[in-house]
KOLPA-11890 format. One record per residue (C-alpha): x, z, y; residue in one letter. Coordinates in steps of 0.5 Angstrom, whole numbers, plus 500, padded with zeros to 3 digits. Example, Ala and Ser with C-alpha at 12.3 -4.5 7.8 and 13.67 -1.06 7.14 Angstrom:
# KOLPA-11890
+-----+-----+-----+------+
|  c1 |  c3 |  c2 | code |
+-----+-----+-----+------+
| 525 | 516 | 491 |    a |
| 527 | 514 | 498 |    s |
+-----+-----+-----+------+
# end
This chain:
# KOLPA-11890
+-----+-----+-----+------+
|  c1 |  c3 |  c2 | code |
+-----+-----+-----+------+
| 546 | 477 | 453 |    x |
| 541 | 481 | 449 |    x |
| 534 | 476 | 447 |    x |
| 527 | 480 | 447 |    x |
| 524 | 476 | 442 |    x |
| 515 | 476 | 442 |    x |
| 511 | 476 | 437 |    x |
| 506 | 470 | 436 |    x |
| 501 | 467 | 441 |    x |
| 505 | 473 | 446 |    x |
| 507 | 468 | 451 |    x |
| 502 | 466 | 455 |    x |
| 501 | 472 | 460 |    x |
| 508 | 470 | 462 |    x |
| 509 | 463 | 463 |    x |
| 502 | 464 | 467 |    x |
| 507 | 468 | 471 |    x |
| 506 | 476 | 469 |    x |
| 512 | 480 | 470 |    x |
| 511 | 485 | 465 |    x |
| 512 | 484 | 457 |    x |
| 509 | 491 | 454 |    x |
| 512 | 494 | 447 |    x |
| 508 | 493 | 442 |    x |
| 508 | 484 | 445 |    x |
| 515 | 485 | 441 |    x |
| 518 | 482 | 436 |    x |
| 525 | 484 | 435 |    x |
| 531 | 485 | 439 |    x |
| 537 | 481 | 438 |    x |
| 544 | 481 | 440 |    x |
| 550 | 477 | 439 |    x |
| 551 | 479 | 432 |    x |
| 543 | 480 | 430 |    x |
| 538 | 485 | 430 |    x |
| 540 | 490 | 437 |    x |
| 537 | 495 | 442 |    x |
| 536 | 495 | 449 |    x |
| 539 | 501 | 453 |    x |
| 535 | 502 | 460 |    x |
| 536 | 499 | 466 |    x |
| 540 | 493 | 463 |    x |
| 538 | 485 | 463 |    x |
| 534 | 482 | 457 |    x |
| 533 | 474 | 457 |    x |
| 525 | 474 | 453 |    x |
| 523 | 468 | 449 |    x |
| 517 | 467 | 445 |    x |
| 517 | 466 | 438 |    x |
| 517 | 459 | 439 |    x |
| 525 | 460 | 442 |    x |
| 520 | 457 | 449 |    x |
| 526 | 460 | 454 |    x |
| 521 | 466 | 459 |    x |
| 526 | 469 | 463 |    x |
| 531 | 475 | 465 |    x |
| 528 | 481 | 465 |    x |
| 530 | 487 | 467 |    x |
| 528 | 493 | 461 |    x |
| 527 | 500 | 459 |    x |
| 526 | 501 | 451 |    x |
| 523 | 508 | 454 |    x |
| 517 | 505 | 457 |    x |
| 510 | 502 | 455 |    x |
| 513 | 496 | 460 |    x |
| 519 | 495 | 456 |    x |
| 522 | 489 | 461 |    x |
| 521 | 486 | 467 |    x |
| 522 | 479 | 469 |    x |
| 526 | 478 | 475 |    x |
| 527 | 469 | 475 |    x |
| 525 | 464 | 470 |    x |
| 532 | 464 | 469 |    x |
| 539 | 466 | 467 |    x |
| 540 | 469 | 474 |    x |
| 545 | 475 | 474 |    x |
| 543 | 481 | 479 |    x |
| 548 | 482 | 483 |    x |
| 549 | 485 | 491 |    x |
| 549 | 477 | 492 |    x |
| 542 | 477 | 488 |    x |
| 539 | 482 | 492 |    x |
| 541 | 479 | 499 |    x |
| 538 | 473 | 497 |    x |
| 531 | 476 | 494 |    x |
| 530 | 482 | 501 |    x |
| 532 | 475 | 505 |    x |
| 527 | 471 | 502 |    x |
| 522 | 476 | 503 |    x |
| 524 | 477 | 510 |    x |
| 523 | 470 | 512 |    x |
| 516 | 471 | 509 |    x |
| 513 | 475 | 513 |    x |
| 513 | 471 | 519 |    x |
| 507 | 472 | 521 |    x |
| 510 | 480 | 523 |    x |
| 513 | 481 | 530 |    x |
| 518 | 485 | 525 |    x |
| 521 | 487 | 531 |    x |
| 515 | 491 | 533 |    x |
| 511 | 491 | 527 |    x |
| 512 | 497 | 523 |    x |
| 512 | 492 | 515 |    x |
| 512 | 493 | 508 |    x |
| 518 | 487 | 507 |    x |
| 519 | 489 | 500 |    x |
| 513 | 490 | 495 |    x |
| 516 | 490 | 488 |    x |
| 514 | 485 | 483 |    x |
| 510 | 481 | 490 |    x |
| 517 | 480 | 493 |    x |
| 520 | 478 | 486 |    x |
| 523 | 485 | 486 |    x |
| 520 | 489 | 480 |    x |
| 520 | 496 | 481 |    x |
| 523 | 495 | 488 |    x |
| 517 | 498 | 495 |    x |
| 521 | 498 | 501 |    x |
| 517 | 499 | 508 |    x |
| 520 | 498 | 516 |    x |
| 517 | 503 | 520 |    x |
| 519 | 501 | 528 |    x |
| 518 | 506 | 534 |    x |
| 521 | 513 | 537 |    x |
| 521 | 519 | 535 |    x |
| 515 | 523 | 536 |    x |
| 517 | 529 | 541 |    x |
| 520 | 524 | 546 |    x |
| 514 | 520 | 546 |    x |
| 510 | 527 | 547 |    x |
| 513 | 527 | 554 |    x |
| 508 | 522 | 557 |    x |
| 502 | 522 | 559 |    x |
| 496 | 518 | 557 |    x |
| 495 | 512 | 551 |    x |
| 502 | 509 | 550 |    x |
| 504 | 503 | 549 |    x |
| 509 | 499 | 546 |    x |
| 511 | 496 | 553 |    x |
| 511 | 503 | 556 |    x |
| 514 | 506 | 551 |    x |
| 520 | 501 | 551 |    x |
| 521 | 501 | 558 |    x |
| 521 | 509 | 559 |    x |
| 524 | 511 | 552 |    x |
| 528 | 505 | 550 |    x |
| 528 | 500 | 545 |    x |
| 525 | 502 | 539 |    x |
| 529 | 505 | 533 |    x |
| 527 | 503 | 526 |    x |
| 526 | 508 | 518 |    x |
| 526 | 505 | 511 |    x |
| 522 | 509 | 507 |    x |
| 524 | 507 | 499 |    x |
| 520 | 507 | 493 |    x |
| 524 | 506 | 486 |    x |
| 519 | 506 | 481 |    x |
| 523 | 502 | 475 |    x |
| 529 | 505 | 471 |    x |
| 533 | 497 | 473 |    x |
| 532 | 499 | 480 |    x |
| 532 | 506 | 480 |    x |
| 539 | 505 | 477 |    x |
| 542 | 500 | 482 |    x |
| 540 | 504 | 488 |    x |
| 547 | 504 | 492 |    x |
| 547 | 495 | 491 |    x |
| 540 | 495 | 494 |    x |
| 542 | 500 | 500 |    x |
| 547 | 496 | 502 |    x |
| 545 | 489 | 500 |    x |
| 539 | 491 | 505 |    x |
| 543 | 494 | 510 |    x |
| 547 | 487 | 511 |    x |
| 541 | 483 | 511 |    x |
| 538 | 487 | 517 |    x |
| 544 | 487 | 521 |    x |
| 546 | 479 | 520 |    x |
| 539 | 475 | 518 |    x |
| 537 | 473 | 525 |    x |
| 529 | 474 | 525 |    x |
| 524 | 472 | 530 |    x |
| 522 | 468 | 537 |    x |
| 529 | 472 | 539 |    x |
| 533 | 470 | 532 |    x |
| 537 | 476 | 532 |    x |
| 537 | 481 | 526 |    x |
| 533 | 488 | 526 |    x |
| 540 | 492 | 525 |    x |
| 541 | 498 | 521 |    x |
| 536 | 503 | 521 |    x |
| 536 | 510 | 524 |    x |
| 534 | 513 | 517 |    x |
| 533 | 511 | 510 |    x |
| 527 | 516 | 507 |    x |
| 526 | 516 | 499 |    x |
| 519 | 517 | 497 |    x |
| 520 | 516 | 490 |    x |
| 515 | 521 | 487 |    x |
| 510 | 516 | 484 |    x |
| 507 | 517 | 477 |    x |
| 510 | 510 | 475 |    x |
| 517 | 514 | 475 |    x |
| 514 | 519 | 470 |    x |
| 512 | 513 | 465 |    x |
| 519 | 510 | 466 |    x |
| 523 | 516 | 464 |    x |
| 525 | 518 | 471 |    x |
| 524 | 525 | 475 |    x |
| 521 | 525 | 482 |    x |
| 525 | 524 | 488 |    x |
| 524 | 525 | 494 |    x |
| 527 | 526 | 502 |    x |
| 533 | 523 | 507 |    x |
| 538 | 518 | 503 |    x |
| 542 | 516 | 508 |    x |
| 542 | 517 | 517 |    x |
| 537 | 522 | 520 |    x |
| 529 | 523 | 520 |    x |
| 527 | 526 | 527 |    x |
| 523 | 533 | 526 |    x |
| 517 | 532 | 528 |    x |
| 516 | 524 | 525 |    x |
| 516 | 517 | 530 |    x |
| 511 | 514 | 533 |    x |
| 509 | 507 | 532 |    x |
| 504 | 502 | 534 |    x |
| 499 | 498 | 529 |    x |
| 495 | 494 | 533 |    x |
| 497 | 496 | 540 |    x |
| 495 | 503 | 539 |    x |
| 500 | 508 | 538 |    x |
| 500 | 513 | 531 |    x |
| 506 | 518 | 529 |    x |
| 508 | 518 | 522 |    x |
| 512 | 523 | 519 |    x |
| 515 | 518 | 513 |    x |
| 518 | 525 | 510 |    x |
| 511 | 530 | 509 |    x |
| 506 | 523 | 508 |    x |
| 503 | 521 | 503 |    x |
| 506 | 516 | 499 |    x |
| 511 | 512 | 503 |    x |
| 509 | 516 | 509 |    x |
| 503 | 510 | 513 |    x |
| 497 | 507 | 510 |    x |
| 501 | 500 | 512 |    x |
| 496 | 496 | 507 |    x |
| 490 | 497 | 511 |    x |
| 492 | 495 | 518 |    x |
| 489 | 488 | 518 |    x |
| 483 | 491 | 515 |    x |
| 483 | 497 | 521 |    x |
| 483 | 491 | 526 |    x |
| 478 | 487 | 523 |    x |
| 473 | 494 | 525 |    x |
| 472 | 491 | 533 |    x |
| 467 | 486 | 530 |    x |
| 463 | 492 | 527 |    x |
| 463 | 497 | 532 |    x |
| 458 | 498 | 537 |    x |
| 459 | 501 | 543 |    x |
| 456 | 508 | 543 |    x |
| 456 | 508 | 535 |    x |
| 456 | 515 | 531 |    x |
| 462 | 513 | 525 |    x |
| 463 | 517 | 519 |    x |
| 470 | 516 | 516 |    x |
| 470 | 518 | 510 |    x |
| 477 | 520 | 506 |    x |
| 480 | 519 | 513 |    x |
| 487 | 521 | 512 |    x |
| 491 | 522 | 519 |    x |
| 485 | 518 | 522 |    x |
| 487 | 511 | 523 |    x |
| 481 | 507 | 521 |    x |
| 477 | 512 | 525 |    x |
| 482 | 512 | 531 |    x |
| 481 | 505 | 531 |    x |
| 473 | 505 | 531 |    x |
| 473 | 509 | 537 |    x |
| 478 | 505 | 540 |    x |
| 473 | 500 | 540 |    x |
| 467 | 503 | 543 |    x |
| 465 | 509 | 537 |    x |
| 462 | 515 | 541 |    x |
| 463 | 519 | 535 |    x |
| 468 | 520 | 529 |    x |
| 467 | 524 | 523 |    x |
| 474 | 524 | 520 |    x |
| 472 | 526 | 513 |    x |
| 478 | 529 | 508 |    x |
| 481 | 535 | 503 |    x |
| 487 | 536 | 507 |    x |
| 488 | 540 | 513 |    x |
| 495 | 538 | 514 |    x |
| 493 | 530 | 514 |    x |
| 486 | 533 | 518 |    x |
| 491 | 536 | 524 |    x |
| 495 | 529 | 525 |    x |
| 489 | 525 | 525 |    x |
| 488 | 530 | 531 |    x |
| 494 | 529 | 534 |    x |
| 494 | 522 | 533 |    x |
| 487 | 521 | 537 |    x |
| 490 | 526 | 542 |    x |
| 495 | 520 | 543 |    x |
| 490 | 516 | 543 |    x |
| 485 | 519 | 549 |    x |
| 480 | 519 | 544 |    x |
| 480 | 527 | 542 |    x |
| 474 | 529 | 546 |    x |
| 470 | 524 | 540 |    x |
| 474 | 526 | 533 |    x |
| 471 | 532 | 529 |    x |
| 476 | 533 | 523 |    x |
| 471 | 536 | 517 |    x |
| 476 | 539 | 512 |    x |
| 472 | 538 | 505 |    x |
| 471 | 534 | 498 |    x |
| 468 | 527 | 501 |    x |
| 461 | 528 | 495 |    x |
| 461 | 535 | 497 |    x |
| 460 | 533 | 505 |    x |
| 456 | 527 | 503 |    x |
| 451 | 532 | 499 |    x |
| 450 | 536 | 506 |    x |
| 449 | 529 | 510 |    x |
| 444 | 528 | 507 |    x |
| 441 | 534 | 506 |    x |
| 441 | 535 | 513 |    x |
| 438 | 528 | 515 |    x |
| 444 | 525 | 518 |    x |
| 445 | 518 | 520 |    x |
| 450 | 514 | 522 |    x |
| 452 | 507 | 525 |    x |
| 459 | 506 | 521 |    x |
| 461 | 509 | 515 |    x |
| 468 | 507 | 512 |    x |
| 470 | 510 | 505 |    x |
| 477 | 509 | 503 |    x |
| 478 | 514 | 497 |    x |
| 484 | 515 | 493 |    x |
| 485 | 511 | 487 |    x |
| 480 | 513 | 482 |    x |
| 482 | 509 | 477 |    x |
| 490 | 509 | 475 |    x |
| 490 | 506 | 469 |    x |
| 485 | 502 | 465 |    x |
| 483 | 508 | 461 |    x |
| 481 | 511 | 467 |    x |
| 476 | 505 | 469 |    x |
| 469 | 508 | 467 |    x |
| 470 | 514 | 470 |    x |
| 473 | 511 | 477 |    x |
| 467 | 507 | 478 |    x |
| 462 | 513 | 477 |    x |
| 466 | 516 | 483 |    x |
| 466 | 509 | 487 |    x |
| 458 | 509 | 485 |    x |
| 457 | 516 | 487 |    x |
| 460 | 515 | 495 |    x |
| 457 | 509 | 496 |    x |
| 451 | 511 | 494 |    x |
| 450 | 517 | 498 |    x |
| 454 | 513 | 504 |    x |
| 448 | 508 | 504 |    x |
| 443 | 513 | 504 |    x |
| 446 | 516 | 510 |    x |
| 447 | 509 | 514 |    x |
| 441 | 507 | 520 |    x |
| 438 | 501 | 518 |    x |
| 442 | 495 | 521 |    x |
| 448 | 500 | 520 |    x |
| 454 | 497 | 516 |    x |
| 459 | 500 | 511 |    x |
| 466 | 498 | 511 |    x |
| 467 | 500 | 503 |    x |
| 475 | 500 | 500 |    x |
| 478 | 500 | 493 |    x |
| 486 | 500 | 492 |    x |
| 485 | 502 | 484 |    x |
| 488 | 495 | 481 |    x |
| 484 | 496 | 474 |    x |
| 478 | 496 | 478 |    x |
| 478 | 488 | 480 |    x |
| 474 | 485 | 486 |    x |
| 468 | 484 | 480 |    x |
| 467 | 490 | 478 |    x |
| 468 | 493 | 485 |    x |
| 461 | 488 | 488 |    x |
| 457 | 490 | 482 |    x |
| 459 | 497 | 483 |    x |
| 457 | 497 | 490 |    x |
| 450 | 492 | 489 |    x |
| 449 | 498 | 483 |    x |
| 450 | 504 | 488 |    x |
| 445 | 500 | 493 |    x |
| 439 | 499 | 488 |    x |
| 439 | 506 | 487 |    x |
| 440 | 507 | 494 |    x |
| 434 | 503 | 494 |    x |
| 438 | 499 | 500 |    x |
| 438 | 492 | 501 |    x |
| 445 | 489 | 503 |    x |
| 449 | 483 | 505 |    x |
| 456 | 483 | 505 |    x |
| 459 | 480 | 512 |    x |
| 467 | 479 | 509 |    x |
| 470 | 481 | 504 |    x |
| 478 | 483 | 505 |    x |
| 484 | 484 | 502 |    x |
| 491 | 489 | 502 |    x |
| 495 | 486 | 510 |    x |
| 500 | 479 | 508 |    x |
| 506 | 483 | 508 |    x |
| 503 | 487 | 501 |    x |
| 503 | 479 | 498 |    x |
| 499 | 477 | 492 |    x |
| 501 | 474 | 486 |    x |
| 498 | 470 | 482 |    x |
| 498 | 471 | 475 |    x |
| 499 | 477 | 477 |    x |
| 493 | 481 | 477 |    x |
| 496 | 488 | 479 |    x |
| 499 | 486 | 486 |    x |
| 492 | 485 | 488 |    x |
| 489 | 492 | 488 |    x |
| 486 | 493 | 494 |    x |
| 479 | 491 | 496 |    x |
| 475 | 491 | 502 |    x |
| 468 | 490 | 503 |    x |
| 464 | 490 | 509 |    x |
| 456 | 491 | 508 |    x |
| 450 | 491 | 512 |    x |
| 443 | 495 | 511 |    x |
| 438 | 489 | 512 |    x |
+-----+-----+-----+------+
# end
């Protein structure tokens, strides 16, 4: 086995529980027989200068994360080691009906998996659903379509991933079939399709093409239709954006029905397919503006208000979000709730200063759009803006709005997308609720 040797005073991150070691932390590679190199996707045991063992990682001398640590031990990384691993992350999940609830049950270094995104979606396909008349739900659905089927959409953004791809489907498939889950505990069986959606950034920094489209079994054509949180939503996990749904945010979407006033007029600010927006008229809005620079995402957002009885208070504005922002507020428009959730401004640190001035300007212009009383429900999923930078960003955009706020809560990514600690980067999505006093 390989030794990935630190330099000097490089080890605390890592005993503090950081997965990553970066190539310029390195010392030197060494080899049964002395100095080596390192050839992508193999296992490295990292010790730092003082010889304190680290862990066993996973490397790629072609990445700026050279090596990711999977154990604290000298683990090998097997079939036998996959089942365990997408077990144990199963079992952690339960506070999800994983027999109902589509889930993220795998989110890479979260789940001590680096590199590794699997999502579960639960449901039918979307043309049989079509056929019936009226809000779905889950119960109707059962009983007049069947028990519902299930897709994986699959991220490999790690070259060591990537490269075991064949031994992590059929480690997941087993899991699935055998591992009894649930009130029920029967196993989620084998899923009806396994989509790849593989065409991330990070797979570029790892030396990996992009690669998207069915990897196993079939996708219907149309998409599926799912439930969160008892409201139905179709999903096209193979022309979505990354892994199809927006699972991070449905703990965040319920939580809306406290901020909803009947009646209320709601901006929905980079809408995407609607779901934040859908969920407020749910919850007694009488009007959704549902903002977004996609036409495509703007029709599924209307197909799932109609799935939804809401269509007659959707109205899809296709538009870059500061530029209808500006119109608003020229043409003195007001609003109850404004939900802003952007994309991520700040994909890399370099990028930080610049993000903020996005996430400054949209929420300047929402609060001058918001009545008095209103509340702005505002999210960040860029990991290089922390929760600090993110509060102080909102409280600049407030002085400037010359509006006075108090935060009602303060939110994160939904359980199944687990923070670790030590880990900074698994915390990447922030949700802050305000309101204008």
């Amino acid at each position: 086995m390989k030794r990935i040797i630190l330099k000097a005073r490089e080890e605390a991150r890592l005993l503090a529980g950081h997965p990553w070691v970066y190539d310029n932390e390195v010392a030197r590679i060494l080899g049964p027989q002395g100095p080596a190199s390192l050839e992508p996707g193999e296992t490295a045991d990292v010790e730092s200068a003082g010889k304190t063992y680290i862990g066993r990682a996973l490397v790629n001398p072609h990445s700026k994360i050279i090596a990711r640590i999977y154990s604290p031990s000298k683990e090998g990384i097997d079939k036998g080691f996959f089942k365990r691993r997408i077990r144990q992350a199963l079992e952690r999940r339960t506070s999800y009906d994983l027999h109902r609830e589509s889930a993220r049950i795998v989110f890479g270094e979260g789940d001590f998996l680096p590199g590794l995104i699997i999502d579960r979606f639960v449901g039918w396909e979307a043309r049989e659903a079509a056929k019936e008349e009226g809000p779905l739900s889950f119960e109707r659905a059962e009983a007049t379509l069947g028990p519902p089927g299930s897709w994986l959409s699959m991220q490999f953004l790690s070259y060591g991933m990537d490269s075991r791809r064949d031994i992590i489907i059929s480690a997941l498939e087993e899991v699935l079939e055998n591992l009894p889950l649930g009130k029920a505990a029967r196993p989620l069986g084998r899923p009806q399709g396994i989509v790849e959606k593989s065409a991330a950034s990070f797979r570029e920094r790892e030396g990996l093409i992009p690669r998207e489209g069915l990897m196993a079994g079939t996708f219907p054509v149309g998409g599926i239709l799912i439930h969160e949180n008892r409201f139905p939503f179709g999903v096209d996990l193979v022309q979505g954006q990354k892994t199809g749904y927006f699972l991070d945010q449905k703990e965040n979407r319920l939580n809306l029905q406290r901020w909803v006033q009947p009646g209320a007029r709601v901006l929905d600010g980079c809408a995407y397919t609607g779901s934040f927006g859908i969920h407020a008229a749910r919850f007694g809005a009488a009007s959704i503006c549902a903002v977004d620079s996609s036409a495509e995402a703007l029709a599924q957002g209307m197909y799932n208000a109609r799935l939804n009885a809401v269509a007659d208070r959707f109205i899809p504005v296709e538009g870059d979000i500061f530029a209808v922002l500006r119109s608003y507020e020229r043409d003195r428009e007001r609003f109850d709730l404004i939900i802003l959730d952007p994309p991520a401004f700040a994909k890399t640190r370099a990028s930080l200063e610049g993000a903020l001035r996005g996430y400054k300007e949209i929420n300047l212009r929402s609060l001058k759009l918001l009545k008095k009383g209103g509340v702005l429900v505002s999210c960040s999923c860029s990991h290089a803006v922390d929760e600090g930078a993110f509060k102080t960003m909102v409280a600049e955009a407030a002085r400037d709005a010359e509006a006075r706020l108090q935060q009602l809560d303060f939110r994160y990514q939904a359980q199944d997308h687990p923070i670790l600690i030590g880990y900074d980067e698994s915390l990447y999505l922030k949700c802050g609720v305000y309101r204008v006093v």
